[in-house]
TIMI-2910 file (N, C-alpha, C, CB; in pm, 1 decimal, decimal comma, always signed):
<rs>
+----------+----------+----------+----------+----------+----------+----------+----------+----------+----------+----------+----------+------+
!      n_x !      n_y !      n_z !     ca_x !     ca_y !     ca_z !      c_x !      c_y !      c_z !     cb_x !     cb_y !     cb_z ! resn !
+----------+----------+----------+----------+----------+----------+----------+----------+----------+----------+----------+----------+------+
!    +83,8 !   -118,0 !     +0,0 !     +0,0 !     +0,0 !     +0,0 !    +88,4 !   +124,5 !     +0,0 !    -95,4 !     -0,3 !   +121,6 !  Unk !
!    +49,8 !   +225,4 !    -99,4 !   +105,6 !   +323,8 !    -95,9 !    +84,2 !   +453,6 !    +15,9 !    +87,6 !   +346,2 !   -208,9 !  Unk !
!   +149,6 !   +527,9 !    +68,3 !    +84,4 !   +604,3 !   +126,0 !    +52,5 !   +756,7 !    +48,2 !   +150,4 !   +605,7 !   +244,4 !  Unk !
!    -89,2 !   +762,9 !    +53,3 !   -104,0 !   +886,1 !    -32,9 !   -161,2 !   +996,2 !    +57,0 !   -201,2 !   +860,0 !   -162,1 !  Unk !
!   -204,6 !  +1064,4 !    -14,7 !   -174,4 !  +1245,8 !     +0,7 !   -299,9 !  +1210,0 !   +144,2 !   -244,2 !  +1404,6 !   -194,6 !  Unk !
!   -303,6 !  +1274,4 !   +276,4 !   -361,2 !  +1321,1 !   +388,1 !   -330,5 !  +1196,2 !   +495,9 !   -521,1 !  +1359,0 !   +359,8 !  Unk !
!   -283,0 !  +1105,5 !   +462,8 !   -268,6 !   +945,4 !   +489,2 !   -201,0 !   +971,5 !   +682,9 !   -112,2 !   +846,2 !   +334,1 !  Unk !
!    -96,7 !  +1028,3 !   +637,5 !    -18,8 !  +1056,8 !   +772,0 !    -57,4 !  +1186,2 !   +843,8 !   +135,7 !  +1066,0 !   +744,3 !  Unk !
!   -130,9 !  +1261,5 !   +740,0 !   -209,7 !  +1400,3 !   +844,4 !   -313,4 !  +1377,6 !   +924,3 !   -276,9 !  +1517,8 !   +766,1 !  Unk !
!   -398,9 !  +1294,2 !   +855,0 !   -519,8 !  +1218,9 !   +914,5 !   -470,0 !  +1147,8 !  +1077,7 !   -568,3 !  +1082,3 !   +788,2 !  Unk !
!   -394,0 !  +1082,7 !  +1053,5 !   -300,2 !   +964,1 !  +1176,6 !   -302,6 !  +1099,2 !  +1287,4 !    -72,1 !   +886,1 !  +1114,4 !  Unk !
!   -176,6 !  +1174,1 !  +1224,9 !   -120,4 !  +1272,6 !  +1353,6 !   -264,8 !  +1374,5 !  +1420,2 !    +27,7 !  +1403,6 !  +1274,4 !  Unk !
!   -366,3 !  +1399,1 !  +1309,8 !   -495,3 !  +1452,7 !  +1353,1 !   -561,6 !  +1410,2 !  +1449,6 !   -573,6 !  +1450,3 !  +1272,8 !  Unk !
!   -579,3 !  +1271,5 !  +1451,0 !   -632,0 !  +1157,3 !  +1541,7 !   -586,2 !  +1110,3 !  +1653,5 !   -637,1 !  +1059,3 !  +1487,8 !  Unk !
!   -468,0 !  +1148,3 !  +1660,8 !   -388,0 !  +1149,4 !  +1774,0 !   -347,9 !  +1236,4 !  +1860,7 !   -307,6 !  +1117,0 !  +1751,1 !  Unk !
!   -430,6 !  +1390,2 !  +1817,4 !   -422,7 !  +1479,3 !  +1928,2 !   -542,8 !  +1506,1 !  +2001,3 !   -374,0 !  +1596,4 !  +1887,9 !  Unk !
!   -539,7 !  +1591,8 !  +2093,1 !   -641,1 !  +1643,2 !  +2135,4 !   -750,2 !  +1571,9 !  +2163,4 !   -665,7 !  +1721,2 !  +2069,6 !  Unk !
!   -746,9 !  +1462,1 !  +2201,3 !   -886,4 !  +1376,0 !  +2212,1 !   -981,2 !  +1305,3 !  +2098,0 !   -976,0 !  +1464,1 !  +2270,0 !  Unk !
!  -1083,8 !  +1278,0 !  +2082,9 !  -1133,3 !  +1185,5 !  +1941,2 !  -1140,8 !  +1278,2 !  +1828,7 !  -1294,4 !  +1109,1 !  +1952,2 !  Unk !
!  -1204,3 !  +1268,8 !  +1757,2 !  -1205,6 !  +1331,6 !  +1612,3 !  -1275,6 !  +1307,9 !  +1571,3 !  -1133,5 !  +1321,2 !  +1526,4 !  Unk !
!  -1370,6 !  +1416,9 !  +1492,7 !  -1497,9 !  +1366,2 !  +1422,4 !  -1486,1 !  +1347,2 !  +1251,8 !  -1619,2 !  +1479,1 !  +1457,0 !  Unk !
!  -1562,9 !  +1277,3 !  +1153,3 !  -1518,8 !  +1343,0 !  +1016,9 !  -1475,2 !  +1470,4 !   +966,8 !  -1599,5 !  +1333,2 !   +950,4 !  Unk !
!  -1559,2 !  +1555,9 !  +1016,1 !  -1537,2 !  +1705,1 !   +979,0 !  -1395,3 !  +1782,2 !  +1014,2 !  -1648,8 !  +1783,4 !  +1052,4 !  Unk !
!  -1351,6 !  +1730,2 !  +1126,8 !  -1204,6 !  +1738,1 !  +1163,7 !  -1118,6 !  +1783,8 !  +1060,0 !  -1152,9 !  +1610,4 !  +1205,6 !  Unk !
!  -1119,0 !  +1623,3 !  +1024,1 !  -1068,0 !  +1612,7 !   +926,0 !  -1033,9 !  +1686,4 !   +721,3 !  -1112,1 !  +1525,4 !   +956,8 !  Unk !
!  -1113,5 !  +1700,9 !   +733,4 !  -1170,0 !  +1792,5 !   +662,7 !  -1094,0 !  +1919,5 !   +644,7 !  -1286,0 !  +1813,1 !   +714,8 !  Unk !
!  -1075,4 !  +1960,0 !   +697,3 !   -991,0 !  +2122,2 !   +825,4 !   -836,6 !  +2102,2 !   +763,9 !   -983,2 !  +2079,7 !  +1087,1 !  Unk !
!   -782,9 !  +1976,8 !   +738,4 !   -659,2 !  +1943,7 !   +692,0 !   -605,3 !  +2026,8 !   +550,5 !   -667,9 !  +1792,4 !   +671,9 !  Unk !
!   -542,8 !  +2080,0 !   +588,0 !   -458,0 !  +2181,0 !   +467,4 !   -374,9 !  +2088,7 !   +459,1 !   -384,9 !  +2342,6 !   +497,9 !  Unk !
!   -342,8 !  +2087,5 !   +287,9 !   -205,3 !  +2036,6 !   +280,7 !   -151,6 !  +2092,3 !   +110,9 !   -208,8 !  +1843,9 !   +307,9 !  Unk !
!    -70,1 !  +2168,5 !   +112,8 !     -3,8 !  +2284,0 !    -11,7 !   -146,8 !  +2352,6 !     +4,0 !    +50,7 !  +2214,8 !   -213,8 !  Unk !
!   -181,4 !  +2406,6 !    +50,4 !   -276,5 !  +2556,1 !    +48,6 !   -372,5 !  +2482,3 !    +22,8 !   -255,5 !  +2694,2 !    -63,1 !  Unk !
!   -426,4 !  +2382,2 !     +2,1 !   -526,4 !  +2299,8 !    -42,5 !   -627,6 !  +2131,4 !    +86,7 !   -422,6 !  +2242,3 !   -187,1 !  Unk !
!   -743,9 !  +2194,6 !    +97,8 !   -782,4 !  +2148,4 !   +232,0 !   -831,9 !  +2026,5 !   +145,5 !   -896,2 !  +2246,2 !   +341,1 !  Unk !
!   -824,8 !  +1880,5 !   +247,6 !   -838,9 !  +1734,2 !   +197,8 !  -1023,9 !  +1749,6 !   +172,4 !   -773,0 !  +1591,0 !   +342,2 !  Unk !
!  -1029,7 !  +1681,8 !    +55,2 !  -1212,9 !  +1686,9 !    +38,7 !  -1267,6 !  +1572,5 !    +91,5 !  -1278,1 !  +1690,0 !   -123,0 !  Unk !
!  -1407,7 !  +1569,6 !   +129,2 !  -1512,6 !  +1500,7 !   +205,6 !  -1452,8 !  +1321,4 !   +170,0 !  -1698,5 !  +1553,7 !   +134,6 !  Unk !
!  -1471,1 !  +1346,9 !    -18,4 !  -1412,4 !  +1199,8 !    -66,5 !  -1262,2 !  +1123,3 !    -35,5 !  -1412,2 !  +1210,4 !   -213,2 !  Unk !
!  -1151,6 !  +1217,6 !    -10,7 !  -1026,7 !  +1211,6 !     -0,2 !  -1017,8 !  +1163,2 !   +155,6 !   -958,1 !  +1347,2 !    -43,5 !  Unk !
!  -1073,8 !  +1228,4 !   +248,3 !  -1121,0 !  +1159,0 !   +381,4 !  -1183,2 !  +1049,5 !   +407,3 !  -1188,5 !  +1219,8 !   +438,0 !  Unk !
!  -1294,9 !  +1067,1 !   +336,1 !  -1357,6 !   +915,4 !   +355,9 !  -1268,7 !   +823,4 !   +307,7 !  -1494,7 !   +886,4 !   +281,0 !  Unk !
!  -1219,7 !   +792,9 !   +154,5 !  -1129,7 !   +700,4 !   +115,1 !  -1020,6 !   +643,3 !   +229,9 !  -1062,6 !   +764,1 !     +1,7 !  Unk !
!   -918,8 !   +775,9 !   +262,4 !   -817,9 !   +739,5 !   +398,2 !   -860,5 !   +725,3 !   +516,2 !   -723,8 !   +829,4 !   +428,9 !  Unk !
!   -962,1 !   +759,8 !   +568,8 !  -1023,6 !   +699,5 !   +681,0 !  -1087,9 !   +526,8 !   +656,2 !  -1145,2 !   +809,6 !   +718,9 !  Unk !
!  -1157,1 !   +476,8 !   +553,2 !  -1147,3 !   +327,8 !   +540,3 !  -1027,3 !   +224,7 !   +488,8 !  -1243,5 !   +304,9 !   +462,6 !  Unk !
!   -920,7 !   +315,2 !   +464,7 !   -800,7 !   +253,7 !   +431,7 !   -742,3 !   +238,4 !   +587,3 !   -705,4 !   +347,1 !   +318,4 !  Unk !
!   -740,2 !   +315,7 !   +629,7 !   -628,8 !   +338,0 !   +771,1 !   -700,0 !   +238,4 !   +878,2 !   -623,0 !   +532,7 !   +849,0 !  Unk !
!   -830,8 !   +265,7 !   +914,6 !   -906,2 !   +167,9 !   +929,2 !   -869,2 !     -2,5 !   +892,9 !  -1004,2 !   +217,2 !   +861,3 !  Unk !
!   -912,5 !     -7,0 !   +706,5 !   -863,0 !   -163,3 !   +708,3 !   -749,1 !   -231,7 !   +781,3 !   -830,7 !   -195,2 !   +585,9 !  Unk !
!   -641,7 !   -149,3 !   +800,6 !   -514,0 !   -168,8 !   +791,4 !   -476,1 !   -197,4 !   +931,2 !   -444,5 !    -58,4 !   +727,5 !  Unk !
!   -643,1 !   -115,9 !  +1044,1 !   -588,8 !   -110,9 !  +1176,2 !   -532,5 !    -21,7 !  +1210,8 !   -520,7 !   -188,8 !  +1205,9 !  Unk !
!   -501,9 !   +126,9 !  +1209,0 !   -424,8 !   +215,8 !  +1200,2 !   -510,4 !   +283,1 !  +1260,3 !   -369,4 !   +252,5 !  +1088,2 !  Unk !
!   -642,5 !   +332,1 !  +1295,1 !   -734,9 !   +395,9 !  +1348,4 !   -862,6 !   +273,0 !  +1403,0 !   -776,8 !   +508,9 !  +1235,3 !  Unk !
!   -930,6 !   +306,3 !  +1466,3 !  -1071,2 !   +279,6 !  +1478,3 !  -1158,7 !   +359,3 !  +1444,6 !  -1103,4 !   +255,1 !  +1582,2 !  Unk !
!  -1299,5 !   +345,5 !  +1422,5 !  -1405,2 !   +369,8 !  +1434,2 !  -1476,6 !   +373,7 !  +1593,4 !  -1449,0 !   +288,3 !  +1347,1 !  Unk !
!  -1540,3 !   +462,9 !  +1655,7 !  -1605,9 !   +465,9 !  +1743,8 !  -1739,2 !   +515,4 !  +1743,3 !  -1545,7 !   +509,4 !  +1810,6 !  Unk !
!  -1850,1 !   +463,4 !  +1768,1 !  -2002,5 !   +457,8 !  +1798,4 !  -2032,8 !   +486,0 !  +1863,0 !  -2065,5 !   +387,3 !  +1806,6 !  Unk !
!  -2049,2 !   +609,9 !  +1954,7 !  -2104,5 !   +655,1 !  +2088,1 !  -2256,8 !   +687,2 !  +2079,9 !  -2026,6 !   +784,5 !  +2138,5 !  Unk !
!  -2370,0 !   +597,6 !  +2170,7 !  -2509,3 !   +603,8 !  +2116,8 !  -2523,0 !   +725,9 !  +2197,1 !  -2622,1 !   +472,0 !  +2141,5 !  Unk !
!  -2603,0 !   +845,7 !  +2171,7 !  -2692,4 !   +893,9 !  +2239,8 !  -2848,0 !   +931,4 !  +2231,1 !  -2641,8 !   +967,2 !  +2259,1 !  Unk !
!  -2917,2 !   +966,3 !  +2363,2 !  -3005,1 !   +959,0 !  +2392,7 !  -3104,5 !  +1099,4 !  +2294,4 !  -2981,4 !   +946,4 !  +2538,7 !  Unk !
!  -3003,7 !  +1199,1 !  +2259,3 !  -3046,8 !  +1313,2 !  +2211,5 !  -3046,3 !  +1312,3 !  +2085,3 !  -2987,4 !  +1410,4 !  +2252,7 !  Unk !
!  -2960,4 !  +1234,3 !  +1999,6 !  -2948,7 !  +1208,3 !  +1849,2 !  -2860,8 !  +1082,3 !  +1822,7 !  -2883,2 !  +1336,8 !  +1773,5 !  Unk !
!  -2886,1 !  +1063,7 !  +1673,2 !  -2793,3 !   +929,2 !  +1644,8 !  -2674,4 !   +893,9 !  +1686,3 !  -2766,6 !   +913,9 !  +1532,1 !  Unk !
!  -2644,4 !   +784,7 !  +1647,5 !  -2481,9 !   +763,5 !  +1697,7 !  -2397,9 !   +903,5 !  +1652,5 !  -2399,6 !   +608,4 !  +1607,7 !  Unk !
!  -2250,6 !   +905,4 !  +1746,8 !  -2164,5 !   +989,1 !  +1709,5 !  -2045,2 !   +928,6 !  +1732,9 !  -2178,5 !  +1106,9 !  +1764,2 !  Unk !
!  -2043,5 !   +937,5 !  +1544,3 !  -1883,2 !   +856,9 !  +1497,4 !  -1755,8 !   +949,3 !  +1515,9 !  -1877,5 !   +813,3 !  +1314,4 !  Unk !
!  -1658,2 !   +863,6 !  +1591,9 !  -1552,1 !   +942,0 !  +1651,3 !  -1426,2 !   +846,1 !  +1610,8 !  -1574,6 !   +969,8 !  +1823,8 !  Unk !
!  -1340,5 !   +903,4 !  +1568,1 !  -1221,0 !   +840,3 !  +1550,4 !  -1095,1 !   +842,6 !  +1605,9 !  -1201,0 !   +854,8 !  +1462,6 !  Unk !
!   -989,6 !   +736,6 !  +1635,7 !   -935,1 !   +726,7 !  +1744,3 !   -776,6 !   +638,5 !  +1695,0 !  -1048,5 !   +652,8 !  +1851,6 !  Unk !
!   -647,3 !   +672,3 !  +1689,9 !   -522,8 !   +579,3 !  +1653,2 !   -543,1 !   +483,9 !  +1762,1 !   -361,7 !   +652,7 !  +1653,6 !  Unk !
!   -485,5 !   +401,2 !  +1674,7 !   -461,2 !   +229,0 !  +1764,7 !   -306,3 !   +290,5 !  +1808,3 !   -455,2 !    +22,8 !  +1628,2 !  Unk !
!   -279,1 !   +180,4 !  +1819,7 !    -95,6 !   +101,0 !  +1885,7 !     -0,2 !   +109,6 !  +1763,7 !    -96,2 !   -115,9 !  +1935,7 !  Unk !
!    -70,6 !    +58,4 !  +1624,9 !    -84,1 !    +28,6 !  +1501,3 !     +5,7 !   +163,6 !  +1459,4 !   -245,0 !     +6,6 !  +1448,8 !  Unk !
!   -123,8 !   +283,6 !  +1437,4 !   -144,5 !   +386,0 !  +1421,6 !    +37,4 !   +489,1 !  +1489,6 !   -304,8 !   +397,0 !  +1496,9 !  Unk !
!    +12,3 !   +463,8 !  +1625,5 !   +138,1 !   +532,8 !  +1692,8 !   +233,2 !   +503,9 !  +1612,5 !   +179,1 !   +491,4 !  +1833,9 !  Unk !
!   +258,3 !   +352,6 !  +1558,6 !   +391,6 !   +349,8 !  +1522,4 !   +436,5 !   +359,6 !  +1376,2 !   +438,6 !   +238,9 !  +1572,5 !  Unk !
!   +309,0 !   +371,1 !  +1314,4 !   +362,4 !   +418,8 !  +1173,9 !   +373,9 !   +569,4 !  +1161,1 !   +266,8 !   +369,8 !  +1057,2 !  Unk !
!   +301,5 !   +675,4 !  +1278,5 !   +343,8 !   +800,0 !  +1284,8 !   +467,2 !   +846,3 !  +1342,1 !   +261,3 !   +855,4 !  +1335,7 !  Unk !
!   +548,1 !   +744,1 !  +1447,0 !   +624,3 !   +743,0 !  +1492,2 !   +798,1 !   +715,5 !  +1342,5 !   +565,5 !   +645,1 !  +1610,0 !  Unk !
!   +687,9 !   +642,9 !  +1299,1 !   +825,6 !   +577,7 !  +1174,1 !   +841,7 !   +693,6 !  +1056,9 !   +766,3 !   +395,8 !  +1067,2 !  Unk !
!   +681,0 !   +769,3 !  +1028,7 !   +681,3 !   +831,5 !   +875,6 !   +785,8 !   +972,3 !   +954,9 !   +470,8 !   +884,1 !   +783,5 !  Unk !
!   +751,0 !   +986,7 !  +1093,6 !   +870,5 !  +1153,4 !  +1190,8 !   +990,2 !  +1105,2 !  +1127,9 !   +907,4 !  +1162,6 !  +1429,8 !  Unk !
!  +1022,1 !  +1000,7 !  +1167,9 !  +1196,2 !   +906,9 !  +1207,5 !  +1219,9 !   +927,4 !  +1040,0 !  +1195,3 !   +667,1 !  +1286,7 !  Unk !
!  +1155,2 !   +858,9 !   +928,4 !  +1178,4 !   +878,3 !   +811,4 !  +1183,4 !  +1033,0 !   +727,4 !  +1092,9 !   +797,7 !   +770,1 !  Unk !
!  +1132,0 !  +1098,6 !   +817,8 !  +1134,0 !  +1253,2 !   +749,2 !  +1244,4 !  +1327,0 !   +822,5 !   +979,8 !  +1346,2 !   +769,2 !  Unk !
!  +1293,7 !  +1299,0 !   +955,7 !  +1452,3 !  +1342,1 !  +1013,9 !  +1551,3 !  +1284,0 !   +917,5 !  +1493,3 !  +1275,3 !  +1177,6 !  Unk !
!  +1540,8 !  +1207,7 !   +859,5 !  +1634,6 !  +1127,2 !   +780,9 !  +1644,7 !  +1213,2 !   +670,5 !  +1591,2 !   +979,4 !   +744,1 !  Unk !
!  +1552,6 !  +1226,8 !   +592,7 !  +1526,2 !  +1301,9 !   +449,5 !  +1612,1 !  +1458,9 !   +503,4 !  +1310,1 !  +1323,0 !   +400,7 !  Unk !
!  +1532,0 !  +1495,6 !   +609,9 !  +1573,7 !  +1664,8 !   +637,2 !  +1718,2 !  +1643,4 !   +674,0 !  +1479,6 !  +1758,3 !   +780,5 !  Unk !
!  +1779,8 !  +1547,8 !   +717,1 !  +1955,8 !  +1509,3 !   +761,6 !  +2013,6 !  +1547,3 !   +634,4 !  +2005,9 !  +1321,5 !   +803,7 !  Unk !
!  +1956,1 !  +1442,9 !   +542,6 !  +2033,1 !  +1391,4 !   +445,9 !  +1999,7 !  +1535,1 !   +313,4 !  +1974,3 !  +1206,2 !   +408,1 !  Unk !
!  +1899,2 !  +1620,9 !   +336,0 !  +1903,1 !  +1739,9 !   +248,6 !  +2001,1 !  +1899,6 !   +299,4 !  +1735,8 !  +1772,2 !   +235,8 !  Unk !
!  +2022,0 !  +1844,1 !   +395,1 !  +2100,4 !  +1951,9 !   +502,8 !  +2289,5 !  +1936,2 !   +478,6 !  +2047,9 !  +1892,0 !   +703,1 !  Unk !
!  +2322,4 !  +1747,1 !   +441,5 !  +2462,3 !  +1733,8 !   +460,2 !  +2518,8 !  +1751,8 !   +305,0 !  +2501,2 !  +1583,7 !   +535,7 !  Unk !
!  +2362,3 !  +1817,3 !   +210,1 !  +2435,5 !  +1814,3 !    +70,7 !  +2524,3 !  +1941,5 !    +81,2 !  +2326,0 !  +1820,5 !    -69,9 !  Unk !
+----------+----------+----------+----------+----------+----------+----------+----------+----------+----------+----------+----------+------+
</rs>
């Protein structure tokens, strides 16, 4: 699997500040250009398949479920690897 365009913004999104709703997401700039409704949905059921996030269902009493999204274990360590792989790149563009 390739990783494409919002893939690792989505991850580090999900991993701050507490859960995350779709719309969150959404909010994601990336080159002056914010990720669309479809571009989210797509990487949110990829990251998902893969285990990299969950899905969360919180029922309430006042309106329908509210879907919230959340990094696994999974998730930490491929955000942890794509940092480690981009110190590398910024090393190695710095010792030209």
């Amino acid at each position: 699997m390739a990783i494409s365009r919002g893939f690792i913004e989505i991850l580090q999104m999900a991993n701050s500040d507490g859960p995350k709703r779709f719309n969150d997401f959404t909010k994601i700039v990336i080159k002056r250009t914010a990720l669309s409704s479809a571009t989210v949905s797509k990487r949110l059921d990829e990251l998902i398949a893969i285990k990299a996030m969950d899905q969360v269902i919180t029922k309430s009493k006042f309106r329908r479920g509210v879907i919230t999204y959340k990094v696994t274990d999974k998730g930490r360590r491929i955000i942890k690897l794509a940092i480690e792989l981009q110190n590398m790149v910024d090393f190695k563009d710095n010792t030209d």
